[in-house]
Structure formats: structure tokens, C-alpha cells
N, C-alpha and C positions, 0 to 999 in steps of 0.2 A: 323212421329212416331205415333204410331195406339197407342188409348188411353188403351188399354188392356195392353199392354207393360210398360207404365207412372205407372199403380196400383202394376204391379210385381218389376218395379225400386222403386218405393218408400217404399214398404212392407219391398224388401230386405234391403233398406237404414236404415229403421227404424228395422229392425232385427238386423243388424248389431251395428248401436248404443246402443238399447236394451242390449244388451253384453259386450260391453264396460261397461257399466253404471253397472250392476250386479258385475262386476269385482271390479269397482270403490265403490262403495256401500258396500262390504263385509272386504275392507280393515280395518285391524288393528282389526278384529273379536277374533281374538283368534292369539298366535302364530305359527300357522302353517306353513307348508314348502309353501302355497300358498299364505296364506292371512299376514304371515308380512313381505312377499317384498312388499305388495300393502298398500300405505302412501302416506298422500297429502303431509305430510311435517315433516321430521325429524331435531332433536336435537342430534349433535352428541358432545357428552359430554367425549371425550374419553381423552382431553389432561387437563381437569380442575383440576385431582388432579393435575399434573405437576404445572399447575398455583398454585393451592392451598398452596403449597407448597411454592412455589416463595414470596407468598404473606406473608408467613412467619406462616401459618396455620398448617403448618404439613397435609399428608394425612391421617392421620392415621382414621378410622371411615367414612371419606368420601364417599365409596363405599362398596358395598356387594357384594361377592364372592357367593352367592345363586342365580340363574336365575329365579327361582321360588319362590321368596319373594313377599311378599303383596306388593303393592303400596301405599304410599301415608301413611306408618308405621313407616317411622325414623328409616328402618333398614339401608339402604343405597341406594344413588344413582345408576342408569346405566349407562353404555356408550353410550347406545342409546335412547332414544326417539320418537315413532312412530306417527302420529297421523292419524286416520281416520276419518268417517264420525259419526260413533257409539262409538267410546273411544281411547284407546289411548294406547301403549304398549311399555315396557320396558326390553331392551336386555342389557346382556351380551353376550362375543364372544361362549360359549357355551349353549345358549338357551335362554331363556326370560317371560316374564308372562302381562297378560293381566288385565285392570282394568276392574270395573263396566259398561257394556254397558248400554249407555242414547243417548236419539236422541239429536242429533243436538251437540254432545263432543265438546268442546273447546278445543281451542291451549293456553294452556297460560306454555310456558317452565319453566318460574321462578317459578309460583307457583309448577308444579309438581317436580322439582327437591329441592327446597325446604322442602315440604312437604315427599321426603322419606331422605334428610340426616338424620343423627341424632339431639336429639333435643336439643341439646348442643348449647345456645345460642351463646354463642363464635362463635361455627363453623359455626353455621347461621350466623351470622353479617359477619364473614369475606368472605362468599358467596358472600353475595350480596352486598358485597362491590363490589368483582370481576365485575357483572353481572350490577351493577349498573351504572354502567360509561355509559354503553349502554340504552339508553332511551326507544328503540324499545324492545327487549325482554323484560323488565319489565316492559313493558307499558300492563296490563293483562287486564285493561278494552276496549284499542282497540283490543288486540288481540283476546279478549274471543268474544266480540260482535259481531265483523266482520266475524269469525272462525263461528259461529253459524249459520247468518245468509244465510253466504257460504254454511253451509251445509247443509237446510234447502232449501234453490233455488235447491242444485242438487238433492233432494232428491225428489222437487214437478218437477222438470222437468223429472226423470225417470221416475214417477208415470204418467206423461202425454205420456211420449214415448209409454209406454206400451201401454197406450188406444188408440193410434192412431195405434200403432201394431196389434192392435186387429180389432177394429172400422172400418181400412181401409179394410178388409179382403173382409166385406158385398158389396155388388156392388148396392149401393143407392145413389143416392146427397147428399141426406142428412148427408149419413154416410162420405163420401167425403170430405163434411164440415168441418165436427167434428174432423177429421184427419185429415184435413189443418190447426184447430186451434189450436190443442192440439201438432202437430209435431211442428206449429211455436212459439207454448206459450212456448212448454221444449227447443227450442233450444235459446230463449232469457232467459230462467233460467239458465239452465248450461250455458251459455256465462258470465251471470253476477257472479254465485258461480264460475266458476273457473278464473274468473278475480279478485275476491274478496282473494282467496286461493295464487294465481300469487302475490298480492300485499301485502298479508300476508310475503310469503317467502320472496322476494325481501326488504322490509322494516325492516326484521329482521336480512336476512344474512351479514350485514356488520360487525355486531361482529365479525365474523373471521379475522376482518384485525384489533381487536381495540387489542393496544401493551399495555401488562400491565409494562413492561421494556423494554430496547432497542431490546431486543431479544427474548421476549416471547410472544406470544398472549394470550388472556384470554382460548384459549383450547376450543373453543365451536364454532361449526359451524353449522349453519342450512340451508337447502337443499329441493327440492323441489321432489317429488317421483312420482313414475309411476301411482297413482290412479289419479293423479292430469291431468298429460298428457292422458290418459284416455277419461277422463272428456269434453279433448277441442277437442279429436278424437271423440267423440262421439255426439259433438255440431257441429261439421262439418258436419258429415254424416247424422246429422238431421234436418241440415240448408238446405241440400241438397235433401232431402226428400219431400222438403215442394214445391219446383216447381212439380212434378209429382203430386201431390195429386189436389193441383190446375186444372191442366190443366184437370183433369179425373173429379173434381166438374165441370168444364165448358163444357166441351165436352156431358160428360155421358149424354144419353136419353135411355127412356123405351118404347117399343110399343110393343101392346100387349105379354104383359107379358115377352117379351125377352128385353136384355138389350143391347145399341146398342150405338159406342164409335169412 
């Protein structure tokens, strides 16, 4: 394999990653027809008034019939729950609305489903009462810390993809280098952010089996989404990257002024 070929395999690898991660990165931006199917991890809240109910709460106020309601205003919950890398987004079956983008948004389900019921302390209490039985969704200080620092590793490891995208382009050693350790730095970040995101979902999704009666569940499931799988497609292909860039640092030599592989 002629080392000329090694700098085109690993560009393309690291292009390709590159895109994933842009895909991954713009999730949960806005509600759009693109960016809110793309979520590390949803909240899907669609059967808790039915709970709520059960529980002897009544639904009434529970939820808001507006898709473009503020967040986090006590007009009413959603059915769904989105979260991204940048914030975090709220649907109904007919449309949805987007909070404050900040870097690094937290996962934390109880607080934001909280924060938009109504502020009727009753119906608070008897929320989390439902919610509470489960340790994992209301646990906001693992979830918010770990969610953060998850998305803070994929966000330094796309920022490395790119430079080694770019970097490997120059046909120098040097530059060779620089693009073996920037391809190997992001693909040990995004390996650790989306195994951090993996153990997010996994440790919260067994609310869906917790029974509030013989025949009810608490109505809330959470679920792992495409920006996440994204994430470890994109840790591959740039795990995979990082042998060509290698072998084209070792090989590559310059004589007079041509470069020679």
C-alpha cells in the first residue's frame, strides 16, 4: 500500500467522521424537520398523565395543548423530551419548542418536567412522588454532571477531527504528526462522551418497567437517539483513521523539494 493512498484513506475517514459529528453537534438546535429527530436521549412522557391520574392527581393542568410554549414556565409539560449537546427540546404530536442554547445542556428529566408543570404545589408533589420511586431519573446531580461532561469530550473531540481534517491535507511530518494525534485524541474523546451518554440512558431507562399498580407503569420511558449512534459511528471511523496517518508520519520523506512515500 503506497503511502499516497494511507493520506487519501485516512482524509476520507476523517471526512467522513467530520459529518457524523456536525450531524451529532446540531441536534436538538431548534425544532426542525432535521435537527429534532437528532437526540442523544429522550424522555418520553406521553403515558404520565394516565399515571397521574391513577395516582389519584387528576390530569387536569398537567400538560399544554400549545407546541410553542416557553419551557421551564409552569404552563405544561410535553410528551417528549429531547436532549442535545446545546439544549434540549420539547414536543407535542403536532410540533414542539426549543429552549435556551448553552454549551455543554444537561440531562436532568425531573428538573425539566417539573419546572414546566404547573406551579401548584400539590401537583408538584404528587409528580414526584410518581418519579421518585426511581432513583436514577431524579438523581439530577449524576445526570446533569455526567450529561455535561459527555458533551464537552464530543464536542473537544469534533474540534480535534476537524484539525486533523484539515492538518492532514499538507503533505509534511510534521503535519502527519499532528494528525495522528489530534485523529487519536477525538477518537478517545468521543469514545469516552458517548460511553458516558450509553450509561446515562441505560441507568435511567428502567423506569419504564417501574409498576405504579399491578397494571400501570409510571408512563415515562427513556430512550437513546440517533445523535448518540452518530457519535460511536463517527469514533469508529476515526479510530480507523489514525492507522493511515501513522504509517504516512513513518514512511513520508522529502528530497529535493519533492515528497516521496
Amino acid at each position: 500500500m503506497r503511502g499516497e493512498y494511507c493520506v487519501y484513506g485516512a482524509t476520507l475517514l476523517s471526512l467522513f467522521s467530520a459529518i457524523m459529528l456536525v450531524f451529532a453537534n446540531i441536534s436538538q438546535l431548534s425544532p426542525g424537520a432535521v435537527t429534532s429527530g437528532l437526540f442523544f436521549a429522550e424522555v418520553n412522557c406521553k403515558g404520565l398523565g394516565t399515571a397521574y391520574d391513577v395516582a389519584g392527581g387528576g390530569s387536569g393542568g398537567l400538560t399544554t395543548g400549545d407546541p410553542k410554549a416557553a419551557l421551564g414556565q409552569g404552563i405544561g409539560s410535553r410528551q417528549y423530551y429531547r436532549y442535545g449537546v446545546y439544549g434540549a427540546c420539547g414536543y407535542l404530536p403536532n410540533g414542539g419548542t426549543c429552549n435556551a442554547t448553552s454549551f455543554g445542556y444537561p440531562f436532568d428529566p425531573s428538573g425539566q418536567i417539573g419546572a414546566d408543570i404547573t406551579t401548584d404545589r400539590g401537583m408538584r408533589g404528587t409528580l414526584f412522588g410518581l418519579l421518585g420511586g426511581d432513583q436514577a431519573i431524579t438523581d439530577s446531580v449524576y445526570n446533569m454532571t455526567l450529561s455535561r461532561a459527555a458533551n464537552l469530550l464530543i464536542f473537544l473531540g469534533t474540534v480535534m477531527c476537524g484539525i486533523a481534517l484539515v492538518v492532514g491535507i499538507f503533505k509534511t511530518r510534521i503535519t502527519f504528526l499532528v494528525a495522528t494525534i489530534m485523529s487519536g485524541g477525538s477518537a478517545l474523546f468521543l469514545m469516552v462522551g458517548a460511553a458516558m451518554w450509553s450509561a446515562i440512558v441505560a441507568r435511567n431507562a428502567p423506569i419504564a418497567t417501574r409498576m405504579l399498580t399491578e397494571t400501570n407503569t409510571v408512563g415515562v420511558t427513556v430512550t437513546a437517539g440517533a445523535a448518540l449512534y452518530l457519535v460511536w459511528v463517527g469514533f469508529v471511523s476515526q479510530t480507523l483513521s489514525v492507522i493511515p496517518y501513522v504509517i504516512s508520519f513513518l514512511t513520508f520523506r522529502r528530497q529535493n523539494g519533492k515528497a516521496y512515500e
